[in-house]
N, C-alpha and C positions, 0 to 999 in steps of 0.2 A: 504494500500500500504506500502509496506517494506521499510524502511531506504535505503535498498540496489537498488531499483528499482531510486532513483533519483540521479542525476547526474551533477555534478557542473564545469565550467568553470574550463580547465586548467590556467585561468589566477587567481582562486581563492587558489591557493596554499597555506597552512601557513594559512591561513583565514575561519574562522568557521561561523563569523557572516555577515550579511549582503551580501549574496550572492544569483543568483541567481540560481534554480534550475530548472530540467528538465525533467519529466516523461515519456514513454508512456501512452496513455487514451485509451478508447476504441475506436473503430470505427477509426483507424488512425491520433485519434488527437494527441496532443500534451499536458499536464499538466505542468504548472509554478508556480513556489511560490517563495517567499524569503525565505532564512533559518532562519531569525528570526524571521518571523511569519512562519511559517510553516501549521498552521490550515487552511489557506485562499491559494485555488489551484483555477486558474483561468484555464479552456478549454479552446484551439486553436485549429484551425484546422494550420496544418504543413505550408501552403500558406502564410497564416498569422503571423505567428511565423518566417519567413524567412524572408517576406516581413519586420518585426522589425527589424531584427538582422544586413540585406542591409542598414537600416536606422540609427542607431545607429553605424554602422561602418563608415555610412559615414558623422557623426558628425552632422547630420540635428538634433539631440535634445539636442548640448551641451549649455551649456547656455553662456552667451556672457560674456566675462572676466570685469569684475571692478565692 
């Protein structure tokens, strides 16, 4: 898969490492990695991958301040 094939949060601007990214797969899913592991692409299916992204926005995995 091409460098150009993955695709990173506008909110990762200015930012090379530590980001994550975001492919198509086959069959409709969806491919993710970090850009600084980049060897290690984990399969979702699109359902899944949305269902995170509702969850993470809506701060259910931030961790508790102190």
């Amino acid at each position: 898969m091409s460098r150009s094939d993955w695709q990173k949060s506008s909110f990762s601007e200015g930012h090379t490492e530590n980001c994550v990214e975001v492919a198509a797969g086959p069959g409709g899913t969806r491919r993710v990695r970090e850009s600084a592991g980049p060897g290690t692409v984990l399969g979702v299916s699109v359902r899944a991958l949305a269902g995170l992204v509702r969850t993470v926005k809506a701060g259910a995995l931030d961790r508790a301040a102190g």
